[in-house]
Backbone as CSV, one residue per row, in Angstrom:
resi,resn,N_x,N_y,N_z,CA_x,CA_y,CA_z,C_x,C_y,C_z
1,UNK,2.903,6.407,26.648,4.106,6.316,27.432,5.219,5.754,26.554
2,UNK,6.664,6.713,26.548,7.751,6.043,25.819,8.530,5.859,26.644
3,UNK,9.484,4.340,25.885,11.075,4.642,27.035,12.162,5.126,26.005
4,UNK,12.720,5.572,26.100,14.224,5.987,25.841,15.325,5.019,25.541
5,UNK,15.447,4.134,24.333,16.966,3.504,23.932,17.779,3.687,23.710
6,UNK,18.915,3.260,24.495,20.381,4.024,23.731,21.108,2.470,22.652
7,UNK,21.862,3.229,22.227,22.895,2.431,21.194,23.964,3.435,21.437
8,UNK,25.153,2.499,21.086,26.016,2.776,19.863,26.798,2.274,19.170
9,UNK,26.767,3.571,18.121,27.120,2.840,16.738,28.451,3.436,16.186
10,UNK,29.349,2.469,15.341,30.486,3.009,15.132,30.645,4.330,14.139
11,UNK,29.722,3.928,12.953,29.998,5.428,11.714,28.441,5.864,11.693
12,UNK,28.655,6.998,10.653,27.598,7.623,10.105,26.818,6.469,9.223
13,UNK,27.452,6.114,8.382,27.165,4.830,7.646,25.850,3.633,8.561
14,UNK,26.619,3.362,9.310,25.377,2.161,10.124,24.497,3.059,10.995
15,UNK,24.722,4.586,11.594,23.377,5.169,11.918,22.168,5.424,10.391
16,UNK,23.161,5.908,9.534,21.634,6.039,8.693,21.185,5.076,7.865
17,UNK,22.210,3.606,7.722,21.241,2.447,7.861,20.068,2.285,8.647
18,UNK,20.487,2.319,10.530,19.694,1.874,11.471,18.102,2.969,11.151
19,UNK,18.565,4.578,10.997,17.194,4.692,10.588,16.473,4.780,9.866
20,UNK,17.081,4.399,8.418,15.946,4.133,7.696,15.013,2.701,8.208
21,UNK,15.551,1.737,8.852,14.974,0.637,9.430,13.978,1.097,10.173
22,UNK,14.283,1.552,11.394,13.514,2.554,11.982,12.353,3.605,11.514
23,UNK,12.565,3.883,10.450,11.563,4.424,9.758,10.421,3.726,9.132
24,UNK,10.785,2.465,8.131,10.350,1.752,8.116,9.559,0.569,8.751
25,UNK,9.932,0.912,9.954,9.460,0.360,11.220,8.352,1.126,12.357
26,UNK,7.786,2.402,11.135,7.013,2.906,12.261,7.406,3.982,13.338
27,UNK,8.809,4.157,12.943,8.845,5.050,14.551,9.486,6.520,13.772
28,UNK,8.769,7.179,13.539,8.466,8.619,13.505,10.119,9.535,13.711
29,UNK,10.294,10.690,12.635,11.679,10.920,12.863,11.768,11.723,14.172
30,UNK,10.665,12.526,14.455,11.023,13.358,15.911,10.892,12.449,17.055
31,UNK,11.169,10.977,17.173,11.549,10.166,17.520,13.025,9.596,17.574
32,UNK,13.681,9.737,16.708,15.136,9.474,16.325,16.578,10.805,16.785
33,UNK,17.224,10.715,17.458,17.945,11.224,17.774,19.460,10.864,17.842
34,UNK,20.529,11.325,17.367,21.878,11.045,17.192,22.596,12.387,17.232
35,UNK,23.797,11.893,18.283,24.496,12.912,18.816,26.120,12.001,18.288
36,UNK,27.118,13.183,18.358,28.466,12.708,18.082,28.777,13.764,18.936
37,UNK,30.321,13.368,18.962,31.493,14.757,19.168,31.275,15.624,17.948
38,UNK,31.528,17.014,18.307,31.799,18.463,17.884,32.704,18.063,16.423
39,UNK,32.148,18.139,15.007,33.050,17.984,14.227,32.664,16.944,13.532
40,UNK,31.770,15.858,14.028,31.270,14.625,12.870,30.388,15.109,12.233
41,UNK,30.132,14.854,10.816,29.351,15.441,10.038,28.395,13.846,9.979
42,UNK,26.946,14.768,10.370,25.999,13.464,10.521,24.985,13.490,9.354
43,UNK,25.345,14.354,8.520,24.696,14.587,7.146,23.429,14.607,7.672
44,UNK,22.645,13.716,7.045,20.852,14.493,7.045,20.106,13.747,8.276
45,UNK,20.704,13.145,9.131,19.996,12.272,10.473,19.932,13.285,11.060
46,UNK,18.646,12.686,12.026,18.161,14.021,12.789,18.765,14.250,13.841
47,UNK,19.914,15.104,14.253,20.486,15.457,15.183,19.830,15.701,16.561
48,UNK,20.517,15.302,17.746,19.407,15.779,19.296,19.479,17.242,19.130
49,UNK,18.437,17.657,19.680,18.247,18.958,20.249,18.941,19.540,21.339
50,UNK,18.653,20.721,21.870,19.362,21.334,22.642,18.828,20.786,23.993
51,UNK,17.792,20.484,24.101,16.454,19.901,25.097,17.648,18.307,25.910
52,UNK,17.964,17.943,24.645,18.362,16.606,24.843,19.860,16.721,24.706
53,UNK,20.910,17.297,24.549,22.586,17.119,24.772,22.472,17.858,25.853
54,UNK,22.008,19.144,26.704,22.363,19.409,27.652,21.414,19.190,28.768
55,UNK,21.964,20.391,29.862,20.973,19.891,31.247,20.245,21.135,31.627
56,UNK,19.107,21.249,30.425,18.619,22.660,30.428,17.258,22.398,31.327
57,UNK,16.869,21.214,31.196,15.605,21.017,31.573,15.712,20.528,32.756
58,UNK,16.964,19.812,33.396,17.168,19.586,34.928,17.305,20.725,35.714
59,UNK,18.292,21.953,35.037,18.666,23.174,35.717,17.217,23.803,36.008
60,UNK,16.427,23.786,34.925,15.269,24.517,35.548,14.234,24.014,36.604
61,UNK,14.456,22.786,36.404,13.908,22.626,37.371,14.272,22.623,39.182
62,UNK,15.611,22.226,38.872,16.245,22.711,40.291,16.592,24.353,40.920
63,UNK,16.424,25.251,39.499,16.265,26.151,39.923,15.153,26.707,40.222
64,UNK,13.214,26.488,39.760,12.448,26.123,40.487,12.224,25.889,41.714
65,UNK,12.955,25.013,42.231,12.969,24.860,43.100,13.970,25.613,44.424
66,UNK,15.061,25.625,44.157,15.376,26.287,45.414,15.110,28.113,45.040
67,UNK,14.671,28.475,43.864,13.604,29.991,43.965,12.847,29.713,44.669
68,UNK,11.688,28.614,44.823,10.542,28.732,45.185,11.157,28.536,46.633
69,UNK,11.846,27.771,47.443,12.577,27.514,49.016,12.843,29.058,49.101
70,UNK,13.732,30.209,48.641,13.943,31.301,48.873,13.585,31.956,49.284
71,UNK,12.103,32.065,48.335,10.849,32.419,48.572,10.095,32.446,49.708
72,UNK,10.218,31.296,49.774,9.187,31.026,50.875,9.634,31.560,52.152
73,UNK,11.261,31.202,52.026,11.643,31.589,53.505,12.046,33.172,53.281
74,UNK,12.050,34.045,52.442,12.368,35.112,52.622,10.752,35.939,53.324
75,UNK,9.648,34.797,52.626,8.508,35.292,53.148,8.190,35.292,53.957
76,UNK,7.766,33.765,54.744,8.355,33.406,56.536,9.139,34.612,57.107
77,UNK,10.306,35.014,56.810,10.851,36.099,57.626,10.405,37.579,57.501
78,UNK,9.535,37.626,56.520,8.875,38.944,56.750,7.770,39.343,57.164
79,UNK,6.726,37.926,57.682,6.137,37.636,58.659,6.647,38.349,60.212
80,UNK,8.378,38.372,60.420,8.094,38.910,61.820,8.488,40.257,61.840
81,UNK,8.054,41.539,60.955,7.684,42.219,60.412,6.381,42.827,60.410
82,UNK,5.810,43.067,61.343,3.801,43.384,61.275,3.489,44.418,60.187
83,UNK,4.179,45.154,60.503,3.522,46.576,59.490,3.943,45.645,58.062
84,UNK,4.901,44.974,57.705,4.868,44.548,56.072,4.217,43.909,55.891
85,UNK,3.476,42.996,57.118,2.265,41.451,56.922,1.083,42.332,56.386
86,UNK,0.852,43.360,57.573,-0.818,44.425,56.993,-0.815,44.522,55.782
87,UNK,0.295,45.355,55.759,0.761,46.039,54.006,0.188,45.183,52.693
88,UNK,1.203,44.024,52.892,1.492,43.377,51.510,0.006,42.060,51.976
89,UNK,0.131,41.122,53.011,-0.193,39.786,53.542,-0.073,39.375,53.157
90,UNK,-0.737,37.868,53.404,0.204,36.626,52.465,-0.259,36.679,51.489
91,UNK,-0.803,37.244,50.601,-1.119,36.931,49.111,0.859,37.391,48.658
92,UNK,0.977,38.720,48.958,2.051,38.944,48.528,3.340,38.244,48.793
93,UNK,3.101,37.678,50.302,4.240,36.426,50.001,4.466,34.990,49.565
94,UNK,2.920,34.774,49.156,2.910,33.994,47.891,3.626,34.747,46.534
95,UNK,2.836,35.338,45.787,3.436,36.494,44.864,5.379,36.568,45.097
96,UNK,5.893,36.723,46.232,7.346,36.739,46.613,8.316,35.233,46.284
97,UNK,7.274,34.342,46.524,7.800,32.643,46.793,7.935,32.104,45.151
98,UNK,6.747,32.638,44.454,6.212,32.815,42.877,7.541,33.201,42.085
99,UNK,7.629,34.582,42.190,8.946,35.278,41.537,10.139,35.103,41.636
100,UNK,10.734,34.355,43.007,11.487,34.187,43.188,12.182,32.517,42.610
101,UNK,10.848,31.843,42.659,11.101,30.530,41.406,11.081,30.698,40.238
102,UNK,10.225,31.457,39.971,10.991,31.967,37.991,12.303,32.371,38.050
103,UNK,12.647,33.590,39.003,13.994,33.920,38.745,14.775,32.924,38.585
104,UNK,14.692,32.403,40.060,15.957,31.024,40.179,15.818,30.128,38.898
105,UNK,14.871,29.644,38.158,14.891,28.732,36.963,15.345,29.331,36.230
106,UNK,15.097,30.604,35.843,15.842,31.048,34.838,17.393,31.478,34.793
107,UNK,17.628,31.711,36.246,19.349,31.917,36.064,20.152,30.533,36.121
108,UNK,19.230,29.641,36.698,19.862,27.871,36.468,19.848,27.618,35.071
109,UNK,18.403,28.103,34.726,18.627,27.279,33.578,19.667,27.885,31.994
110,UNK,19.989,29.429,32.134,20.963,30.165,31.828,22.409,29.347,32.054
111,UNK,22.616,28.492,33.254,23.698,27.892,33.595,24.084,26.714,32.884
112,UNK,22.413,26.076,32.989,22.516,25.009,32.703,22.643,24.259,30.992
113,UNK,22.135,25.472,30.553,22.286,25.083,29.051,23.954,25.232,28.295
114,UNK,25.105,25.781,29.140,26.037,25.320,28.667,26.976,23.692,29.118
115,UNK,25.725,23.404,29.935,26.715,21.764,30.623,25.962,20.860,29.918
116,UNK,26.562,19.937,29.739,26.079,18.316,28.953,25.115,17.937,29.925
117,UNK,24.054,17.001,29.088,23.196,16.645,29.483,23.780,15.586,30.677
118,UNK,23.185,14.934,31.665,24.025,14.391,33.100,23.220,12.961,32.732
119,UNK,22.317,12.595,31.975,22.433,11.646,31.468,22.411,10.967,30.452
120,UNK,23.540,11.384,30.069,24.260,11.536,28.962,25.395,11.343,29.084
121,UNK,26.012,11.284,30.635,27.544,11.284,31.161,27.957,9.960,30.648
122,UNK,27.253,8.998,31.019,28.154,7.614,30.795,28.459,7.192,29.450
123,UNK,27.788,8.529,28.413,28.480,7.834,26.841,29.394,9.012,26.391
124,UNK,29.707,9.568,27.039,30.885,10.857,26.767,31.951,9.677,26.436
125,UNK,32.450,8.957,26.916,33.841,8.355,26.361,33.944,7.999,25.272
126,UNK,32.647,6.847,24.813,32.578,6.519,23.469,32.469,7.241,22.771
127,UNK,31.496,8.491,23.028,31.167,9.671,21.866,32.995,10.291,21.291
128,UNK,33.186,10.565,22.843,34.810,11.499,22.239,35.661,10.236,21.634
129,UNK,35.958,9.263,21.392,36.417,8.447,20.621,35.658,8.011,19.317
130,UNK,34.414,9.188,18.580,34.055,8.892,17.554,32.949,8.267,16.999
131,UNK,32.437,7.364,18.244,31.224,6.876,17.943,30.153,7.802,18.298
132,UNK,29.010,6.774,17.781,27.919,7.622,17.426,26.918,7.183,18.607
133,UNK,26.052,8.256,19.438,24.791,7.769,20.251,23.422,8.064,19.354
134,UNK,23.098,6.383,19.618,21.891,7.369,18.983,20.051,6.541,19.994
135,UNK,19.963,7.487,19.991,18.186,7.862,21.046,17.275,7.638,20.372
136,UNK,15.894,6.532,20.924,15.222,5.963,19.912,14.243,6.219,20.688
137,UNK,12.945,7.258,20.834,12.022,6.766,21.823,10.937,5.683,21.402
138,UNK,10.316,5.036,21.824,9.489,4.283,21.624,8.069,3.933,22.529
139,UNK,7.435,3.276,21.515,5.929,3.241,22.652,6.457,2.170,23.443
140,UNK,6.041,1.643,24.844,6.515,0.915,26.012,6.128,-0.888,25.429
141,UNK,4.946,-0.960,24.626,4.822,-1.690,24.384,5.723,-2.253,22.569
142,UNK,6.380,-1.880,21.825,7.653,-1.271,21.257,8.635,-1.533,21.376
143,UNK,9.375,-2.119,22.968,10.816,-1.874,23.341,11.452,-3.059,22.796
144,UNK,10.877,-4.208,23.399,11.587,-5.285,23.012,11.773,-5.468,21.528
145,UNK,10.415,-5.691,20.440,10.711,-5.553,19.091,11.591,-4.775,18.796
146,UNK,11.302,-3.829,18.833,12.320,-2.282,18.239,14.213,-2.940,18.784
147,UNK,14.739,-2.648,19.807,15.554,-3.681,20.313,16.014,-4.787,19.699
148,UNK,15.173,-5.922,19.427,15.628,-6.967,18.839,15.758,-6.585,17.005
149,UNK,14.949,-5.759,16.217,15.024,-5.253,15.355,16.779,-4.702,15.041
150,UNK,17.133,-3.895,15.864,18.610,-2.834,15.784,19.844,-3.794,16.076
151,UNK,19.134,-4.468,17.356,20.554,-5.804,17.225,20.929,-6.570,16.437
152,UNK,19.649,-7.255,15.689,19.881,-8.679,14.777,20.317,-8.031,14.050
153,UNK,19.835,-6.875,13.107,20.239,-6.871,11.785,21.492,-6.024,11.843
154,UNK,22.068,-5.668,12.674,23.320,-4.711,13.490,23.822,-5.149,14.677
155,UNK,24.813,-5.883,13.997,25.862,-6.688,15.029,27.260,-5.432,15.328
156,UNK,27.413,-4.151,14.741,28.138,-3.049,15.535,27.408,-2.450,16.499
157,UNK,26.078,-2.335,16.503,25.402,-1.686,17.263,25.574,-2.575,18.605
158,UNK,25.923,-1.289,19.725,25.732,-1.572,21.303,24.782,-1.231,21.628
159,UNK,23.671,-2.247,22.480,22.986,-1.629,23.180,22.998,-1.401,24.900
160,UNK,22.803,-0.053,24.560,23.574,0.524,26.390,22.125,0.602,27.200
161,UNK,21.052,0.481,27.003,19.818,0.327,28.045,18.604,0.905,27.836
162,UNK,18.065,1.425,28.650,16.912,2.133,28.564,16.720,3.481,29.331
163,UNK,15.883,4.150,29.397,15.594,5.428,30.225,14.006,5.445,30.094
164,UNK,13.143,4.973,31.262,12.042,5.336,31.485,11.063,6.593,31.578
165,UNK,12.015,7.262,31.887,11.787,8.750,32.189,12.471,9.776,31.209
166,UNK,11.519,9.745,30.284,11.882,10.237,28.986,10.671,12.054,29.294
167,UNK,11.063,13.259,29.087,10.391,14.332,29.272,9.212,13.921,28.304
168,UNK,8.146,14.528,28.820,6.963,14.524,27.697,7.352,15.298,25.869
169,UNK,8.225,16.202,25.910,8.279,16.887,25.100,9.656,16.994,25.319
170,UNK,10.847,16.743,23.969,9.982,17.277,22.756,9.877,15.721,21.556
């Protein structure tokens, strides 16, 4: 189990201080993540993924979901329908409830991969004024060291909190 740390940091300079510390400290680079505004050159730090600046992985899942609601009720209503119940029965409006949640995830999540990640909203200000976010996951037992590690020896560094609910992947 990891949680999710945020910082931030003013330049490029004190992020790729902070991770070589970080490195040195055990925590793995597909662990390390740093995002800027459009235009900072973050040289060789490992930039977030697409997974992680937008809201690709929320869209699908809400589109999941109201496919699979669609579904269901488009199936429900073809229930009062007899000759289509014989025909198809409910296997097929399972099969209907099924397809209709892939679709919907996939046209959400088509949507969703051009909007910013939503939690991610509350560091849009600092980011567009230049600073740097940067995403540290860590093992749970991890947080506090790691934490007290980035502060002491980095008095620019903010630390903005945690996120428990970090996706399994990536």
């Amino acid at each position: 189990m990891r949680r999710r740390l945020y910082f931030m940091l003013p330049d490029v300079k004190s992020a790729e201080t902070i991770e070589q510390e970080l490195l040195l400290a055990k925590i793995d680079d597909p662990h390390i993540h740093f995002l800027a505004k459009d235009g900072v050159n973050l040289r060789r730090l490992h930039v977030a993924n697409l997974l992680q600046r937008t809201d690709v992985l929320h869209g699908l899942a809400l589109g999941m979901v109201a496919g699979g609601i669609t579904g269901v009720l488009a199936g429900t209503a073809l229930l009062f329908y007899p000759e289509f119940t014989r025909t198809v029965g409910l296997g097929g409006i399972l099969i209907l409830a099924v397809v209709c949640a892939m679709v919907g995830s996939w046209i959400s999540g088509m949507i969703a991969v051009s909007l910013p990640n939503s939690r991610l909203r509350r560091f849009q200000p600092a980011i567009d004024r230049g600073e740097i976010l940067l995403m540290v996951d860590v093992p749970v037992q991890r947080v506090r060291e790691i934490r007290e590690l980035i502060v002491s020896h980095h008095p620019e560094a903010r630390a903005k909190g945690q996120d428990a609910h970090i996706p399994a992947f990536p």
